[in-house]
ROSE-4610 file (N, C-alpha, C; in Angstrom, 1 decimal, always signed):
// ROSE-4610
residu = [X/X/X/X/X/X/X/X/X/X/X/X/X/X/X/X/X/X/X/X/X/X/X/X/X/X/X/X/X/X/X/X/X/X/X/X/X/X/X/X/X/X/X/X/X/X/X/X/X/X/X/X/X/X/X/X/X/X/X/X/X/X/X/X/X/X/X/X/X/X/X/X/X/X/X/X/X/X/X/X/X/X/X/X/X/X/X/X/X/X/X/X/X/X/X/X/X/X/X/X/X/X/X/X/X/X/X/X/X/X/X/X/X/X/X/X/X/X/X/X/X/X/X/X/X/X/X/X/X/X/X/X/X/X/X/X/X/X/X/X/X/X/X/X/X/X/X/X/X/X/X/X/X/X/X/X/X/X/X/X/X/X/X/X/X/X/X/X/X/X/X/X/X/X/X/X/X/X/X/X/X/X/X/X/X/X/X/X/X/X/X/X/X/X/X/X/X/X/X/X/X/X/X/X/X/X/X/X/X/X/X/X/X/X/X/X/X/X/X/X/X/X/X/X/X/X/X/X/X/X/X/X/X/X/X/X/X/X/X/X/X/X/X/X/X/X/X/X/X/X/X/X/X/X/X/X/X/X/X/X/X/X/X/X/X/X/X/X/X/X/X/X/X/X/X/X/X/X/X/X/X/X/X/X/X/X/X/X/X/X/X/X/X/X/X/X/X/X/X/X/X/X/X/X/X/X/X/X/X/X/X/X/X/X/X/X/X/X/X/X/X/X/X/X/X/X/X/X/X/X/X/X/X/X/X/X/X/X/X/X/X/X/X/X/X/X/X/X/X/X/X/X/X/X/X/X/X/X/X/X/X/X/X/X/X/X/X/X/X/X/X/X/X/X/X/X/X/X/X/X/X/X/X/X/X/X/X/X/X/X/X/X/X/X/X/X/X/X/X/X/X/X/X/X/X/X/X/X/X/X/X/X/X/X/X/X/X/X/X/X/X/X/X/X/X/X/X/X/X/X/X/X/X/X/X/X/X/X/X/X/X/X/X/X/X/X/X/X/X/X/X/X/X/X/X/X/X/X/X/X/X/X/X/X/X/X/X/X/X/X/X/X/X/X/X/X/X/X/X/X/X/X/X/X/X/X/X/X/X/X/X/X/X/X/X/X/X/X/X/X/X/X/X/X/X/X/X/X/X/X/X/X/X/X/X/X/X/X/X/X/X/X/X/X/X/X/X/X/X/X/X/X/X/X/X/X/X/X/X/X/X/X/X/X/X/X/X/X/X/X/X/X/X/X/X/X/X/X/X/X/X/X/X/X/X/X/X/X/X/X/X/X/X/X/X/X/X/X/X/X/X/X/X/X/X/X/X/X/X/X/X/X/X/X]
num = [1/1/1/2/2/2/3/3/3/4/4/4/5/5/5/6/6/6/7/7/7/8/8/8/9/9/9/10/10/10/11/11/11/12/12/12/13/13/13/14/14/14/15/15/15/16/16/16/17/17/17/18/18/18/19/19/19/20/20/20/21/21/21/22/22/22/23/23/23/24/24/24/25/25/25/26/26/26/27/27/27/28/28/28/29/29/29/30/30/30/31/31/31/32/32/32/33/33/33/34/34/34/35/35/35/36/36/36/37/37/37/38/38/38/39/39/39/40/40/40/41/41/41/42/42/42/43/43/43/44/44/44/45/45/45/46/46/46/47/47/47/48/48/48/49/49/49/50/50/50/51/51/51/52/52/52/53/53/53/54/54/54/55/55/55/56/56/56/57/57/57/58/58/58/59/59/59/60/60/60/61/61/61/62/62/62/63/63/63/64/64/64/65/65/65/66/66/66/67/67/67/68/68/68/69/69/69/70/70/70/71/71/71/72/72/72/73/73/73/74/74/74/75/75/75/76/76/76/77/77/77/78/78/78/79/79/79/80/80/80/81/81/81/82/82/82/83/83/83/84/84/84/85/85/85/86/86/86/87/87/87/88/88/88/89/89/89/90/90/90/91/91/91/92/92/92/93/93/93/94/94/94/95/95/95/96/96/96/97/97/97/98/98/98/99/99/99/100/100/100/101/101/101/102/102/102/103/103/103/104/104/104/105/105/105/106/106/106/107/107/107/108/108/108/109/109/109/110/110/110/111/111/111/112/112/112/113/113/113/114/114/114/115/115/115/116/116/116/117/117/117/118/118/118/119/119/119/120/120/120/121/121/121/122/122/122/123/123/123/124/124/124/125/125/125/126/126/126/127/127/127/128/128/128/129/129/129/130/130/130/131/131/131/132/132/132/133/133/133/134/134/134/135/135/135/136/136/136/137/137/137/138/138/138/139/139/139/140/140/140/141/141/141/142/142/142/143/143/143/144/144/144/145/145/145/146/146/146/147/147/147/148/148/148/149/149/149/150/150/150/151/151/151/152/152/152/153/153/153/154/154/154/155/155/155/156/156/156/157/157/157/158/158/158/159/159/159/160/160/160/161/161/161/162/162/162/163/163/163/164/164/164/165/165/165/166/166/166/167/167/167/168/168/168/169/169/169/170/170/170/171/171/171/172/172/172/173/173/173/174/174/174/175/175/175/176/176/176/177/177/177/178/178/178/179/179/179/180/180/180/181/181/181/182/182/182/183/183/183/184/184/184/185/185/185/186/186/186/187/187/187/188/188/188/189/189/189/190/190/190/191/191/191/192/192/192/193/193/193/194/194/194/195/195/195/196/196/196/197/197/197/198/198/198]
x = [-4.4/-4.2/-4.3/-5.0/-5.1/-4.0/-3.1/-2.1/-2.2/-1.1/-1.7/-2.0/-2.7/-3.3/-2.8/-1.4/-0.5/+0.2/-0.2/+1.2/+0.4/+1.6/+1.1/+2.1/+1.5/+2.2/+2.6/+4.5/+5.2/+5.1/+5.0/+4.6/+5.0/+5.6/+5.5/+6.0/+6.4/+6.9/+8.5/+9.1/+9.9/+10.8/+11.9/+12.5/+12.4/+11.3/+10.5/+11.2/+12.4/+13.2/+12.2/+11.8/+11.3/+12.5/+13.7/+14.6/+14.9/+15.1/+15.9/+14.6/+13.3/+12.4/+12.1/+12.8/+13.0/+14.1/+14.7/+16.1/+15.8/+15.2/+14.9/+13.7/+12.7/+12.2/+12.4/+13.3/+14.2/+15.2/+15.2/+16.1/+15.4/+14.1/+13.2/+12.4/+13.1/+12.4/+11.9/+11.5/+10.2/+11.0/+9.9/+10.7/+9.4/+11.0/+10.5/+10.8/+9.2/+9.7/+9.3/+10.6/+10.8/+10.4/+9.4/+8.8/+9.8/+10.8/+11.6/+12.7/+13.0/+14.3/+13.4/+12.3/+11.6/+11.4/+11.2/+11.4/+12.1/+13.2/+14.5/+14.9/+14.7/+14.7/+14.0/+13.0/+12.2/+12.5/+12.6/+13.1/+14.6/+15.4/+16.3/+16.2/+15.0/+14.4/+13.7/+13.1/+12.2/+13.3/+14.7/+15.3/+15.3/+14.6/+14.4/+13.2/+11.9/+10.7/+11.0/+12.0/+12.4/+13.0/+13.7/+14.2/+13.9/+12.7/+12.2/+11.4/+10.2/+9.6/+10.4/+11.7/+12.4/+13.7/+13.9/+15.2/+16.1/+17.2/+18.4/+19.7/+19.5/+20.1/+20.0/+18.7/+18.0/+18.9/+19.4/+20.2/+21.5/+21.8/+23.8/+23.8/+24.5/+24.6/+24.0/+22.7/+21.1/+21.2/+21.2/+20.5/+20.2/+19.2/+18.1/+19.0/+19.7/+19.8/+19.1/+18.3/+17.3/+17.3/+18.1/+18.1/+18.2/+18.2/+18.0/+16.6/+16.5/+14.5/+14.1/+14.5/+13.8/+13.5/+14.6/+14.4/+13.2/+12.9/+12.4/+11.5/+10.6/+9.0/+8.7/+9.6/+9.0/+8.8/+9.2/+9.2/+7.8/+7.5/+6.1/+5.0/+4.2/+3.1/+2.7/+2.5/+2.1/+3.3/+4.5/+6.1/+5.7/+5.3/+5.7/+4.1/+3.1/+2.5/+2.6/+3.1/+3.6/+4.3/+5.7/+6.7/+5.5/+4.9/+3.9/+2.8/+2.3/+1.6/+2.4/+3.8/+4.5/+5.2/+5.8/+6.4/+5.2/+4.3/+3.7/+2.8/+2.2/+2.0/+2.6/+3.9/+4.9/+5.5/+5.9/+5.7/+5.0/+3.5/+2.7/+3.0/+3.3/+3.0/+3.9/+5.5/+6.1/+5.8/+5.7/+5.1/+4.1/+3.1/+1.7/+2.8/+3.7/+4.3/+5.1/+5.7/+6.2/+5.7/+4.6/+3.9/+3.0/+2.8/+2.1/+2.8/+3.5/+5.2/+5.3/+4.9/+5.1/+3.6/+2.6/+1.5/+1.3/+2.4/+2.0/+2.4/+3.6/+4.3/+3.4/+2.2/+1.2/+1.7/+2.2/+2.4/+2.8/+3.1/+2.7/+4.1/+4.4/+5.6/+5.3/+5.9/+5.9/+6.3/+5.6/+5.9/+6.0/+7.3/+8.1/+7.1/+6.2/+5.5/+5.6/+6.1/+6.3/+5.1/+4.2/+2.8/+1.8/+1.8/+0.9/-0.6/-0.7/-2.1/-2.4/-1.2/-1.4/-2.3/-1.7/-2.0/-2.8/-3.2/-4.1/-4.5/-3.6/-3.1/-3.1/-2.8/-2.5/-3.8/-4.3/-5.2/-4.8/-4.3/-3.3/-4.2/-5.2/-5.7/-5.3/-3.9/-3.3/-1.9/-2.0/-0.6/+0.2/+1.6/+2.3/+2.9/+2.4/+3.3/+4.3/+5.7/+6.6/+6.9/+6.8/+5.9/+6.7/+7.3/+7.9/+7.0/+7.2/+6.4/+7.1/+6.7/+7.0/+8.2/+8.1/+9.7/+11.3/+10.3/+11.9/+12.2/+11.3/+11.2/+11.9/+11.7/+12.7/+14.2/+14.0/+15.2/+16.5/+15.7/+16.7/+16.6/+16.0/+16.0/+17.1/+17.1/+17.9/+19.9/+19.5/+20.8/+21.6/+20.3/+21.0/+21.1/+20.5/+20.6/+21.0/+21.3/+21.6/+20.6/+19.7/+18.4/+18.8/+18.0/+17.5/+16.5/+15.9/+14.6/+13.7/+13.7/+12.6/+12.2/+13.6/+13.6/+13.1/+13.8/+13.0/+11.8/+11.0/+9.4/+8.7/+9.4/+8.8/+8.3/+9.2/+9.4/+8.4/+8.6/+7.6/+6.3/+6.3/+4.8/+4.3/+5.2/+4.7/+3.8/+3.7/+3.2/+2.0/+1.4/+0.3/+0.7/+0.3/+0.4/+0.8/+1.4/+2.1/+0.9/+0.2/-0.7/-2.0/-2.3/-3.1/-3.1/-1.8/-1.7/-1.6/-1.4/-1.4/-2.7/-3.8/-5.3/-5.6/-5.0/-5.6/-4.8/-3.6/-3.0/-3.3/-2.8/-3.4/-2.4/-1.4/-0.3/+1.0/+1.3/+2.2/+3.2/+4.8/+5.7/+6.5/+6.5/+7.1/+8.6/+8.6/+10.5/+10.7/+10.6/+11.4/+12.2/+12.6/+13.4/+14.7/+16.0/+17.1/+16.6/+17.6/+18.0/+17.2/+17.4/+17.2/+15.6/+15.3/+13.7/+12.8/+13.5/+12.9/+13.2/+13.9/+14.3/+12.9/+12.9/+11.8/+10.3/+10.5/+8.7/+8.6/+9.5/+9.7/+9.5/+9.6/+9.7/+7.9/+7.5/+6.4/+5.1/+5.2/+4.4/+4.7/+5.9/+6.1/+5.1/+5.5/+4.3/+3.1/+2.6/+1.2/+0.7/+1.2/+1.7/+1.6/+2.4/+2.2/+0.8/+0.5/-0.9/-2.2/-2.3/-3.6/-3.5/-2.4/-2.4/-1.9/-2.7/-2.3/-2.8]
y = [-8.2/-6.8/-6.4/-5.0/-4.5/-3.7/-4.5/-3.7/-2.8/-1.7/-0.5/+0.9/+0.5/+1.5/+2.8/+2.7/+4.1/+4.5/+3.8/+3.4/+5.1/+5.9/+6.8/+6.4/+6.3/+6.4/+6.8/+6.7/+7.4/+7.2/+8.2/+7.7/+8.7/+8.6/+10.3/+9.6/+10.2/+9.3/+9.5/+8.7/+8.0/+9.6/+9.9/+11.0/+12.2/+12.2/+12.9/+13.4/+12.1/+13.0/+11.8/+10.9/+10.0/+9.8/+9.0/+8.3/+9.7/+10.9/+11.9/+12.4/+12.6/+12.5/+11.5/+10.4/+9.2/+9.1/+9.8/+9.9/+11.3/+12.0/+13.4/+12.6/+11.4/+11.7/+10.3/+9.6/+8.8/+9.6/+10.5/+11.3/+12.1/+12.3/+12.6/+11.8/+10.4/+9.4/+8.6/+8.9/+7.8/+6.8/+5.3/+4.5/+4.3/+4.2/+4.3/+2.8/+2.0/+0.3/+0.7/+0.3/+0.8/-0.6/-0.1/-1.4/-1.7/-1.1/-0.9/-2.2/-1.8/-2.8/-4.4/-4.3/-5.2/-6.2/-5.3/-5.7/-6.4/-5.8/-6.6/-7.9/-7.9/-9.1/-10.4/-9.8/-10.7/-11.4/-10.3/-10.9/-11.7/-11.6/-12.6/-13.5/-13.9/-14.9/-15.7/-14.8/-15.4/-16.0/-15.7/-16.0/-16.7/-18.3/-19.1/-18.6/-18.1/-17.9/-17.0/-15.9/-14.7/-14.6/-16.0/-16.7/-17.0/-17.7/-19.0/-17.9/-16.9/-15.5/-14.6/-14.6/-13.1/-13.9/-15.2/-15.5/-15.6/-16.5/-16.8/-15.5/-14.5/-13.5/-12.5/-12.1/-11.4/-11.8/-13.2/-13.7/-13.9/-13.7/-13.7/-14.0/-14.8/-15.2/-15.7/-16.1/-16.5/-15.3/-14.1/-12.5/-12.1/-11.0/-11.2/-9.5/-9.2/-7.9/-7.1/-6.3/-5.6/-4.4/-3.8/-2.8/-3.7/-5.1/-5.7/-5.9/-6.3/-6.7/-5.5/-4.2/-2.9/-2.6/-2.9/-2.8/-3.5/-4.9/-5.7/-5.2/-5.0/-4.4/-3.2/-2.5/-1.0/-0.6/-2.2/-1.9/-2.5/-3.3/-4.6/-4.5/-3.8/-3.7/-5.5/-6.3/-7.5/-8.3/-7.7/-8.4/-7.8/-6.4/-6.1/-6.3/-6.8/-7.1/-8.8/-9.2/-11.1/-10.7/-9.9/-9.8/-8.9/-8.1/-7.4/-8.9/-9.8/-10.7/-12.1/-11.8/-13.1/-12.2/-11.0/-10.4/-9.7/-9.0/-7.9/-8.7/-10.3/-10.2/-10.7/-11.2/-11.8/-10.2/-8.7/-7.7/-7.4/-7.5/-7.2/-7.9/-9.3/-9.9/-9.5/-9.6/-8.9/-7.2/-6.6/-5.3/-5.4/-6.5/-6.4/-7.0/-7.8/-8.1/-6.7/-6.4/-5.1/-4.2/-3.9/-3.3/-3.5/-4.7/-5.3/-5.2/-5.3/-5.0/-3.5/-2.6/-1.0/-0.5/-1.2/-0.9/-0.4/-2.3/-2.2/-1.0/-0.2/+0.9/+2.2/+2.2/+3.0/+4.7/+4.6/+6.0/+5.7/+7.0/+6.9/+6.6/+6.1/+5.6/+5.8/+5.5/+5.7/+4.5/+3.9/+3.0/+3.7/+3.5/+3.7/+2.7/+3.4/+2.7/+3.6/+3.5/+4.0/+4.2/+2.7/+2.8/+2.4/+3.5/+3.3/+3.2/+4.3/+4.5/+3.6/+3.5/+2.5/+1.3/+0.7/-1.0/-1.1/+0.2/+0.1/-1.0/-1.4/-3.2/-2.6/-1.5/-1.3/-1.0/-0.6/-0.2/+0.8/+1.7/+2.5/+4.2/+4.7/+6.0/+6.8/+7.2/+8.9/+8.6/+9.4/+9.3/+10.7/+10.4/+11.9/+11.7/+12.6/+12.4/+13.7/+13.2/+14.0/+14.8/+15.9/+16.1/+17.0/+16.8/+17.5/+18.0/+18.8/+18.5/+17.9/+17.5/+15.9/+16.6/+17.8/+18.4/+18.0/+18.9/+18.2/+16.7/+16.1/+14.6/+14.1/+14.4/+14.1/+14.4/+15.9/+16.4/+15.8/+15.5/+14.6/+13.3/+12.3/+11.3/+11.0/+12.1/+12.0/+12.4/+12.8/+13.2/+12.0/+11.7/+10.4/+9.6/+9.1/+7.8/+7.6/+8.6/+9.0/+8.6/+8.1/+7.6/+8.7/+8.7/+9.6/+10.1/+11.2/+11.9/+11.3/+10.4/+9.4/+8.1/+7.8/+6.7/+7.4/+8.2/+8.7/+9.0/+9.6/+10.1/+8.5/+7.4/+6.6/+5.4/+5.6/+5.5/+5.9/+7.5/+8.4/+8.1/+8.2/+7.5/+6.4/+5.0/+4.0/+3.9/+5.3/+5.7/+6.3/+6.5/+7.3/+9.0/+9.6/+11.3/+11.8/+12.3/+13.3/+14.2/+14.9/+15.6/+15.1/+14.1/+13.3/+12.2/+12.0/+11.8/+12.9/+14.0/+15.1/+15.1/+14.8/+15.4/+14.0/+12.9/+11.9/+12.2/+13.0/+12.6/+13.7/+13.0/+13.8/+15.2/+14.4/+15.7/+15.5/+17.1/+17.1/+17.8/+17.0/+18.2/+18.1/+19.7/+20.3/+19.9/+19.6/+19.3/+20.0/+20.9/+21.6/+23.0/+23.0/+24.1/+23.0/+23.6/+23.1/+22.3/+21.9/+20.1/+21.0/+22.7/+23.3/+23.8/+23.6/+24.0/+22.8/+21.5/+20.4/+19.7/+20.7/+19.7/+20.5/+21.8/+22.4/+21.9/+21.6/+20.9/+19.8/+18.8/+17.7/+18.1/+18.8/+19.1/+20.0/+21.0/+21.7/+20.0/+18.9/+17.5/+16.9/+16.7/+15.9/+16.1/+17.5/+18.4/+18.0/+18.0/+17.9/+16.3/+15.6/+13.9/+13.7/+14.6/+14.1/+14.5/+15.6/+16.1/+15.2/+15.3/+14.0/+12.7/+11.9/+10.6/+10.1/+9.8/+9.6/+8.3]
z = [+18.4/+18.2/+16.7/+16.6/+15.2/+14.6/+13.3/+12.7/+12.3/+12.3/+11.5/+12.5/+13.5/+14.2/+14.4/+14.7/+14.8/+13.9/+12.4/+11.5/+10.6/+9.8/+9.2/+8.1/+6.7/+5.5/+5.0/+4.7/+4.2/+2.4/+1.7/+0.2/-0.8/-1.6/-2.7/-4.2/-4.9/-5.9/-6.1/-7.0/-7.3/-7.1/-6.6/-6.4/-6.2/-5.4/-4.4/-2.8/-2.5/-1.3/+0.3/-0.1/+0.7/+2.1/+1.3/+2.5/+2.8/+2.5/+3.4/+3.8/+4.1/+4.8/+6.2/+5.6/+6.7/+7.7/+7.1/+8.0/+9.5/+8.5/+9.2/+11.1/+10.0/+10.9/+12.4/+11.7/+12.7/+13.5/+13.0/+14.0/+15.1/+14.8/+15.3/+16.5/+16.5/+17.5/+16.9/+15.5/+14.8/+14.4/+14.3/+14.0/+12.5/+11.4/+9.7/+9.7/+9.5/+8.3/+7.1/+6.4/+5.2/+4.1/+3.3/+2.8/+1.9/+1.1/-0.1/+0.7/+2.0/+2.4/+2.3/+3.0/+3.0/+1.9/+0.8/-0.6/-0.9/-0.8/-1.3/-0.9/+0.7/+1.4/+0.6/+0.7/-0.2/-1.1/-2.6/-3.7/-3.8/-2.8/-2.7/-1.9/-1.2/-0.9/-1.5/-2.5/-4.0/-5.2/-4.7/-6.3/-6.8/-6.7/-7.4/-8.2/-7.5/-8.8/-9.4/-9.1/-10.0/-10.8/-10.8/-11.7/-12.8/-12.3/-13.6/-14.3/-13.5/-14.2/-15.2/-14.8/-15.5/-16.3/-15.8/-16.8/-15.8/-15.7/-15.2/-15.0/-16.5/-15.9/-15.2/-14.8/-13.3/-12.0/-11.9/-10.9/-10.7/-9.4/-9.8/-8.1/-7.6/-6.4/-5.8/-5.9/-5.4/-5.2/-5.9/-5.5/-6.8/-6.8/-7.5/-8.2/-9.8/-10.0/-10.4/-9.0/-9.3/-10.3/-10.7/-11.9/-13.2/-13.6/-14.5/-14.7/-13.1/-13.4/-13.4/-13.1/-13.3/-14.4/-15.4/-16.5/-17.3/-17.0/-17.8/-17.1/-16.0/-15.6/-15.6/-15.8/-16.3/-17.6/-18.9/-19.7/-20.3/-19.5/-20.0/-18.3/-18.6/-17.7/-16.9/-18.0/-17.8/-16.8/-17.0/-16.3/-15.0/-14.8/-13.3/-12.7/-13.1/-12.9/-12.3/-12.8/-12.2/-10.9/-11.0/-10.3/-9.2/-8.8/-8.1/-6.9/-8.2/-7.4/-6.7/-6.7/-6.4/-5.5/-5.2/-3.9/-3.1/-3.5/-2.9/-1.3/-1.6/-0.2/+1.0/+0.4/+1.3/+2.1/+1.1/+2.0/+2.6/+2.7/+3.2/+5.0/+4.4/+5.5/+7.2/+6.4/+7.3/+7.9/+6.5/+7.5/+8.7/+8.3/+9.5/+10.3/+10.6/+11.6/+12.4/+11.9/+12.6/+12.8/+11.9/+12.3/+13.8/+14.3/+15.1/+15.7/+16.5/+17.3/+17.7/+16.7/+16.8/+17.6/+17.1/+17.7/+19.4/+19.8/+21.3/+21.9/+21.7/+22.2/+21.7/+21.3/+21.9/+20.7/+19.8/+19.8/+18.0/+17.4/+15.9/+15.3/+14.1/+13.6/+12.2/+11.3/+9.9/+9.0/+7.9/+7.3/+5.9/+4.9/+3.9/+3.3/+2.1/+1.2/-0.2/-1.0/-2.2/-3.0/-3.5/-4.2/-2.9/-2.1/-1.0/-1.9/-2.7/-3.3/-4.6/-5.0/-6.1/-5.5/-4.6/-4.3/-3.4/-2.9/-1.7/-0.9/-0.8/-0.1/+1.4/+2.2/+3.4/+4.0/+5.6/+5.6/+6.7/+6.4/+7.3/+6.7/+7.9/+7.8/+7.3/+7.9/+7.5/+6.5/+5.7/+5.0/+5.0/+4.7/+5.1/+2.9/+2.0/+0.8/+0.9/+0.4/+0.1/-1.8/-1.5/-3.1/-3.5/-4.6/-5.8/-6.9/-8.0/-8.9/-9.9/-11.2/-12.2/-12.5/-12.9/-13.6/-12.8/-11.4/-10.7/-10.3/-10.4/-10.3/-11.2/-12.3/-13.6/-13.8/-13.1/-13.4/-12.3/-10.8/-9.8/-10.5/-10.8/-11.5/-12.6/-13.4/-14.4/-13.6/-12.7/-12.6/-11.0/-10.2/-9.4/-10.4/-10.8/-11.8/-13.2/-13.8/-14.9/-16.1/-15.6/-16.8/-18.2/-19.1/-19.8/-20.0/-20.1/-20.0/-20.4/-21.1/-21.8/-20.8/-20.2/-19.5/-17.6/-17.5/-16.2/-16.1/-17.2/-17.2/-17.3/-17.6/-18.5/-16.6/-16.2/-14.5/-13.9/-13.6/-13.0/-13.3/-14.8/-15.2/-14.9/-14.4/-13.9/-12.4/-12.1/-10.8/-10.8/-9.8/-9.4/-9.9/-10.7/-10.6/-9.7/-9.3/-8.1/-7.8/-8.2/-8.2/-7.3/-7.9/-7.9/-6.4/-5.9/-4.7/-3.6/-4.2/-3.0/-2.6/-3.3/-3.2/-2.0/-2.2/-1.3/+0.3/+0.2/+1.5/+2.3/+3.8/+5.1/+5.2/+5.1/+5.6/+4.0/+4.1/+2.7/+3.1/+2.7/+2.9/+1.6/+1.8/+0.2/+0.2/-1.1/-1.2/-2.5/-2.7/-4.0/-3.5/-2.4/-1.7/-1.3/-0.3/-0.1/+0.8/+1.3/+3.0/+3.8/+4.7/+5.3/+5.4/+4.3/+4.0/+4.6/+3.6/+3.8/+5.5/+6.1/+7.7/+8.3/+7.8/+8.6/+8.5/+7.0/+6.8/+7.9/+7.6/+8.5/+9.9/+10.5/+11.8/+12.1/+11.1/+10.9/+10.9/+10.4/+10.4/+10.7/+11.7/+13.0/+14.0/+14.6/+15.6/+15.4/+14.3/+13.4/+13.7/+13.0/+13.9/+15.4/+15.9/+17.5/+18.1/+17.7/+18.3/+18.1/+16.7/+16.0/+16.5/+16.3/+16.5/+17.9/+18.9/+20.3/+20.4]
């Protein structure tokens, strides 16, 4: 069987409103593989090479402190570049597994891919982006995580352009209005979803 078939990609950038997009649309029936959880699994499965790559204090329990290694690859292109080619196809691998699982049940589901467009690693037709523009991307960024404006754009920039992904995706819902705006989009390309992909 071919992975992928029904899979539509979930993608936007870095505090853009993705998991409450995800939640909206699990509640909706859809089943969200979330490549981020997938991630993690991973790299604390990797904690020995993420180790020896990033240094002994990246690790604390055989678990891997991901806001430490956040730090060190968002600061050195060449770092999250290593860390990219030592996790990215062991995610890949499990997703085509679940994804191949989701297939048989015949109907569309959504896979949580953050650099969908970056790594063009998937081969998954339709994408759904959840789209902010950069200001308020910054401005929730800075205030979930407390970054500083230097340090959140510095983030965002590690990404595809927000702009720049809207122009490649199939379906777009807006997130710079309240929960109530955004439950409606979600529901306005759900419909849109069910109809297209059968």
């Amino acid at each position: 069987m071919v992975a992928f078939e029904y899979a539509v990609a979930l993608t936007g950038g870095i505090a853009t409103g993705k998991s409450t997009v995800a939640k909206f649309f699990s509640f909706f029936g859809f089943t969200v593989i979330d490549a981020d959880n997938i991630a993690h699994e991973v790299l604390d499965q990797q904690y020995k090479a993420v180790g020896k790559l990033f240094g002994d204090e990246v690790i604390k329990n055989k678990k891997v402190k991901r806001k430490k290694l956040g730090k060190i690859v968002f600061k050195d292109e060449k770092k999250r570049k290593e860390l990219e080619a030592l996790v990215h196809p062991l995610i890949y691998e499990e997703i085509e597994r679940l994804s191949e699982a989701e297939d048989r049940l015949v109907k569309p589901y959504l896979i949580d891919i953050p650099l969908f467009f970056e790594t063009k690693r998937y081969p998954i037709e339709k994408s759904l982006l959840v789209y902010t523009d950069k200001k308020t991307q910054i401005k929730r960024l800075m205030h979930r995580e407390g970054y500083s404006k230097k340090d959140a754009k510095r983030r965002i920039d590690s990404q595809l352009d927000i702009e720049k992904k809207r122009k490649k995706s199939d379906y777009i819902i807006d997130n710079m209005d309240d929960l109530n705006h955004l439950k409606n989009e979600c529901e306005r390309v759900k419909e849109m979803i069910l109809q297209e992909i059968r």
